[in-house]
C-alpha positions as CSV (number, residue, x, y, z in Angstrom):
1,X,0.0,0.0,0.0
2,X,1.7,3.2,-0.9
3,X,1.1,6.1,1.7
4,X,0.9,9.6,0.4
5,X,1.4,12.8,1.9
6,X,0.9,14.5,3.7
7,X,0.6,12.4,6.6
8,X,1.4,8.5,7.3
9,X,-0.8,5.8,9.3
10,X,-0.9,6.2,13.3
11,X,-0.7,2.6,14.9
12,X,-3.3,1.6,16.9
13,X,-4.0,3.5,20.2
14,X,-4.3,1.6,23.5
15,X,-7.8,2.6,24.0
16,X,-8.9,1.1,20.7
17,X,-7.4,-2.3,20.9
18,X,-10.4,-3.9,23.0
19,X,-13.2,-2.1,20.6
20,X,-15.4,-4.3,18.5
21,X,-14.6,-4.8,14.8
22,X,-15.2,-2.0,12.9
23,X,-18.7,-2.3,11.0
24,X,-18.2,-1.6,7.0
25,X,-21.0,-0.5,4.7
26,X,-21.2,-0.3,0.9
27,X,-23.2,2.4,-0.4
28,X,-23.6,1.4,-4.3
29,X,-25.1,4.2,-6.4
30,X,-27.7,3.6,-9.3
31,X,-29.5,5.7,-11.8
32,X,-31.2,4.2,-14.9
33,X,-28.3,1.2,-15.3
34,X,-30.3,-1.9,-15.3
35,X,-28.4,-3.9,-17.5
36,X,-25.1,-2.6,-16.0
37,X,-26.2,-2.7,-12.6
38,X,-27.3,-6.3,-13.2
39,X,-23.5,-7.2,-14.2
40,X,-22.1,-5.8,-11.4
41,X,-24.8,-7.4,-8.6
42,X,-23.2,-10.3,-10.3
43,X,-20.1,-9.8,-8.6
44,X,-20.8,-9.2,-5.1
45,X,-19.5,-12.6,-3.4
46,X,-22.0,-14.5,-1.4
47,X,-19.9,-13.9,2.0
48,X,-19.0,-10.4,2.9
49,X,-17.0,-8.9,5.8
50,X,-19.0,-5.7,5.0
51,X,-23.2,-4.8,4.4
52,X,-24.4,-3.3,0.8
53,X,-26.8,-0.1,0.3
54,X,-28.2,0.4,-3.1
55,X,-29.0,4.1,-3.7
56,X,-31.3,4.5,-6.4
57,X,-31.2,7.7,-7.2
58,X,-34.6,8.0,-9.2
59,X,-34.8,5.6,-12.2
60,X,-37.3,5.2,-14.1
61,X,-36.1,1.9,-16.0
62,X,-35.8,-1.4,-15.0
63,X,-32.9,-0.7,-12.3
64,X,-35.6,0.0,-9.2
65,X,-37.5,-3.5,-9.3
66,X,-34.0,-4.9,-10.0
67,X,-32.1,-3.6,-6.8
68,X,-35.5,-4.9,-5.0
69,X,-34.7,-8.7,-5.9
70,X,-31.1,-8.2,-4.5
71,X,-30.3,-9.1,-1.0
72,X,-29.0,-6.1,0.4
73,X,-31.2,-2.6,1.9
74,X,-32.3,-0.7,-0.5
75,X,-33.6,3.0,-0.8
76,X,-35.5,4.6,-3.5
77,X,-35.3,8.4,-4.3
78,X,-38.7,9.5,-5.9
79,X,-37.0,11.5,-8.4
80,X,-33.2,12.0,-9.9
81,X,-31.9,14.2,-7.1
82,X,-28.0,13.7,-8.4
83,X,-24.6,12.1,-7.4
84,X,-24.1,14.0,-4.2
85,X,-27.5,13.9,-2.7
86,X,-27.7,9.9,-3.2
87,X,-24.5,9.5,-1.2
88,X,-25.8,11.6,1.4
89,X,-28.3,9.2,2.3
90,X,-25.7,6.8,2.6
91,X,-24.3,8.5,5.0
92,X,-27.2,8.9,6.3
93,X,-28.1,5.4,6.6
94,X,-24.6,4.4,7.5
95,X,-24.9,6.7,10.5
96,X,-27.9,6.2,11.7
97,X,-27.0,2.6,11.7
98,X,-23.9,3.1,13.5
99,X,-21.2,2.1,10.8
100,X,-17.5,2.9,11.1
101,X,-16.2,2.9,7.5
102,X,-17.9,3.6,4.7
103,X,-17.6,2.6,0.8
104,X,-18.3,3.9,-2.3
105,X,-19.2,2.6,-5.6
106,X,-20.7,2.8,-9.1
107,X,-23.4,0.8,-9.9
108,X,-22.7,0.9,-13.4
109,X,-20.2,-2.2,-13.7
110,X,-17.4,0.2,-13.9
111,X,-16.2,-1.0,-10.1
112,X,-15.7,-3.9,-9.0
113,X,-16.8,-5.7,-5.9
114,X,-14.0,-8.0,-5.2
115,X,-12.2,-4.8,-5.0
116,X,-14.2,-3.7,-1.7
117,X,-11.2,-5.3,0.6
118,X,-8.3,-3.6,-1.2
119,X,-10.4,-0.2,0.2
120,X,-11.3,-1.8,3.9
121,X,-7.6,-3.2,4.5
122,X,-6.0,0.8,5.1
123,X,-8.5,1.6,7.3
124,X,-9.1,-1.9,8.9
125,X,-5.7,-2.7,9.6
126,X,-3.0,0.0,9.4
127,X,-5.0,3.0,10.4
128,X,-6.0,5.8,7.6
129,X,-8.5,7.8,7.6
130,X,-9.3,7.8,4.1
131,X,-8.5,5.5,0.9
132,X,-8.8,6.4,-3.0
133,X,-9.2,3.6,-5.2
134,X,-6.9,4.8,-8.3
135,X,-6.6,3.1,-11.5
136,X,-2.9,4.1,-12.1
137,X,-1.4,2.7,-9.2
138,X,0.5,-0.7,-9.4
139,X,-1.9,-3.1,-9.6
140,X,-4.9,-0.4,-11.1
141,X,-6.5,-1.2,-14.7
142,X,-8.5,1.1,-16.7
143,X,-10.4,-0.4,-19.6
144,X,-11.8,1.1,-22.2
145,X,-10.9,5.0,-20.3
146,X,-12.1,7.6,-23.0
147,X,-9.5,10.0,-24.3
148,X,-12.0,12.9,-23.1
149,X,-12.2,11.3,-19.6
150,X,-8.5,10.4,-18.7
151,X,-7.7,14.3,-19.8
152,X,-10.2,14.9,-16.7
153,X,-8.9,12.7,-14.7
154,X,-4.9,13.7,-14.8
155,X,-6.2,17.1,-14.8
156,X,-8.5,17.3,-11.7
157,X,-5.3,14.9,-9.9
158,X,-2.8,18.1,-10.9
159,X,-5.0,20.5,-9.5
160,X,-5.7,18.4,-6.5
161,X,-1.5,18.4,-6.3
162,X,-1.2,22.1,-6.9
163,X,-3.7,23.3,-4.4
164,X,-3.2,20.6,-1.5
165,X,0.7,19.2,-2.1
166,X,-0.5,16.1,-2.5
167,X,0.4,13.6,-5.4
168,X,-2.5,11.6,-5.6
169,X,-3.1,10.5,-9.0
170,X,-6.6,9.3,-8.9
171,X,-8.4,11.7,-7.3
172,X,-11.9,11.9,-9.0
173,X,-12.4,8.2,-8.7
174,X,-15.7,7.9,-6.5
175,X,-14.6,4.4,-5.7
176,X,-13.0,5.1,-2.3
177,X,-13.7,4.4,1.4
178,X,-13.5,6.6,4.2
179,X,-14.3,6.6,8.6
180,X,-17.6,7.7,9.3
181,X,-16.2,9.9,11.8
182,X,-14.9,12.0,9.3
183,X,-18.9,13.1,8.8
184,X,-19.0,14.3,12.5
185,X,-15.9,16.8,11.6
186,X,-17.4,20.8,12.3
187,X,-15.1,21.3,9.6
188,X,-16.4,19.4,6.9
189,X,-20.4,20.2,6.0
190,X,-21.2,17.5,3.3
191,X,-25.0,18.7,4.2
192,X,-24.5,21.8,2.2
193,X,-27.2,21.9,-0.4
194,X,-24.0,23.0,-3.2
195,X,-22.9,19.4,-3.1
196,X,-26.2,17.6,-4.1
197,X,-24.1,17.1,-7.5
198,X,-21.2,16.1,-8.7
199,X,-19.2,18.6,-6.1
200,X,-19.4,16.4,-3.2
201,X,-16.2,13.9,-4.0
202,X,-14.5,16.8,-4.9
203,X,-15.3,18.9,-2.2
204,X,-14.6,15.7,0.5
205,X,-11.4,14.7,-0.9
206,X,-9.9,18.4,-0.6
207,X,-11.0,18.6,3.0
208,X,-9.5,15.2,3.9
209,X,-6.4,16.3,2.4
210,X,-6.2,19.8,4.0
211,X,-7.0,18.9,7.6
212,X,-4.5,16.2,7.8
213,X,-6.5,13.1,7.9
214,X,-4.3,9.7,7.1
215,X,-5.0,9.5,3.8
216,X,-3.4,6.6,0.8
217,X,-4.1,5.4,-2.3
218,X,-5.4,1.7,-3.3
219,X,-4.6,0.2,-6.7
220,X,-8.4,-1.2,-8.0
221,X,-10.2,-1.3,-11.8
222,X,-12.0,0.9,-13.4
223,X,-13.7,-0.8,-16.3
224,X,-15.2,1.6,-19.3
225,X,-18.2,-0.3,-22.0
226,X,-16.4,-1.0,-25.6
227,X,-15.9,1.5,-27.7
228,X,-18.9,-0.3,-29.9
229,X,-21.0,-0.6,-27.6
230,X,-24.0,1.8,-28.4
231,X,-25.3,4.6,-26.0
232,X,-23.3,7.0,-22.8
233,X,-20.8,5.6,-21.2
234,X,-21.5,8.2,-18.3
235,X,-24.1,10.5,-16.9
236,X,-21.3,13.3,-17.0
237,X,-21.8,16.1,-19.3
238,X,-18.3,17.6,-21.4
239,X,-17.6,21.2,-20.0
240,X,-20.5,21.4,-18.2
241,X,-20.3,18.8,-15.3
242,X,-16.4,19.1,-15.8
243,X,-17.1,22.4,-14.5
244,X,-18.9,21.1,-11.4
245,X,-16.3,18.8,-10.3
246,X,-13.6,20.7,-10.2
247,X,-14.9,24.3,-8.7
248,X,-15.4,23.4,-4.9
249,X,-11.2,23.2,-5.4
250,X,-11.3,26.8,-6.5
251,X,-14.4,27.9,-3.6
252,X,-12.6,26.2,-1.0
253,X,-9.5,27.3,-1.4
254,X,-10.2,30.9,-2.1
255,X,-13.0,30.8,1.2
256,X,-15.8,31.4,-0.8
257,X,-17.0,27.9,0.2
258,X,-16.8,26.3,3.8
């Protein structure tokens, strides 16, 4: 596991040692993916060290009755209410249900279950705070990436290095995992109604970094459809939504945003 900066794992502290294991929840997002989402259900292995959410975040194909059938809790969202407002009721549910760390995935086949324990193990066993699954570490795969969304990627990671000092190179991957406690931090509002979109990751993953959390990298997948294959290979608008992920960088670090 490689360990970023700005800060390295903490062992274990005495108080901690007799604790119960740490409870781990999967919060898998959906919205109109019923074929994909079907794939990647697939997937999940029968015996888990961790519980599934599905978030469906308004569909209106067959994804709802899909995620149903599946055994795992399920919440529906009566209408599209967008990215960062279906992983806030994850959180939601994961705190209300007392969970210590929390996951996050795509329910659109481009994650990978099996993956899950690459994100636990940091937290689980060498005390971080915080781990981002990122394709381009030793180990990472990214199938099928488009030209227009690997341009994103490196360039969201060199801002994310130029405004923080970090060298992440992954950094808008939303498969990651994270301590629930972080969510209890006065210093970081995920509630904001701003961050119903496509902000939130961003907006997380630049607090994490700035407040010193424990924070590393995980090598996992990230699997794209063909290049044949007919229809989008994302929700996320060119320009538009490229827009929307990047400027909580640019609020929070100029304080127009808390």
């Amino acid at each position: 596991m490689l360990g970023l900066r700005p800060v390295p794992a903490a062992a274990p502290r005495e108080d901690n040692l007799n604790r119960a294991p740490a409870r781990a929840l999967a919060i898998m997002l959906c919205y109109n993916t019923e074929e994909l989402t079907r794939a990647v259900l697939a997937k999940f292995p029968p015996r888990r060290t961790y519980d599934v959410l599905i978030v469906d975040d308004g569909s209106t194909d067959g994804t709802p009755a899909l995620v149903d059938a599946f055994p795992a809790r399920v919440v529906h969202h009566e209408r599209n209410r967008g990215l960062g407002a279906a992983i806030k009721t994850g959180y939601r549910f994961a705190l209300e249900h007392g969970y210590d760390v929390i996951v996050i995935m795509a329910g659109n086949n481009k994650d990978d279950p099996a993956e899950i324990p690459r994100l636990l193990r940091p937290i689980l066993e060498e005390g971080y705070d915080y781990v981002q699954g990122s394709r381009f570490r030793d180990g990472g795969s990214y199938e099928n990436l488009p030209a227009a969304r690997r341009f994103l990627v490196k360039t969201h990671a060199l801002l994310i290095r130029v405004l923080t000092g970090c060298r992440a190179t992954d950094a808008i991957n939303g498969f990651r995992a994270y301590r629930a406690a972080l969510l209890a931090d006065p210093r970081i509002d995920v509630w904001q109604d701003w961050l119903d979109g496509y902000e939130l990751e961003s907006y997380l993953h630049y607090k994490v970094l700035t407040l010193g959390y424990r924070f590393t990298e995980a090598a996992v997948s990230k699997s794209y459809p063909a290049p044949t294959r007919r229809g989008k290979y994302s929700h996320i608008r060119p320009v538009v939504d490229w827009w929307v992920i990047v400027r909580p960088l640019f609020f929070l670090k100029l304080g127009l945003k808390k």
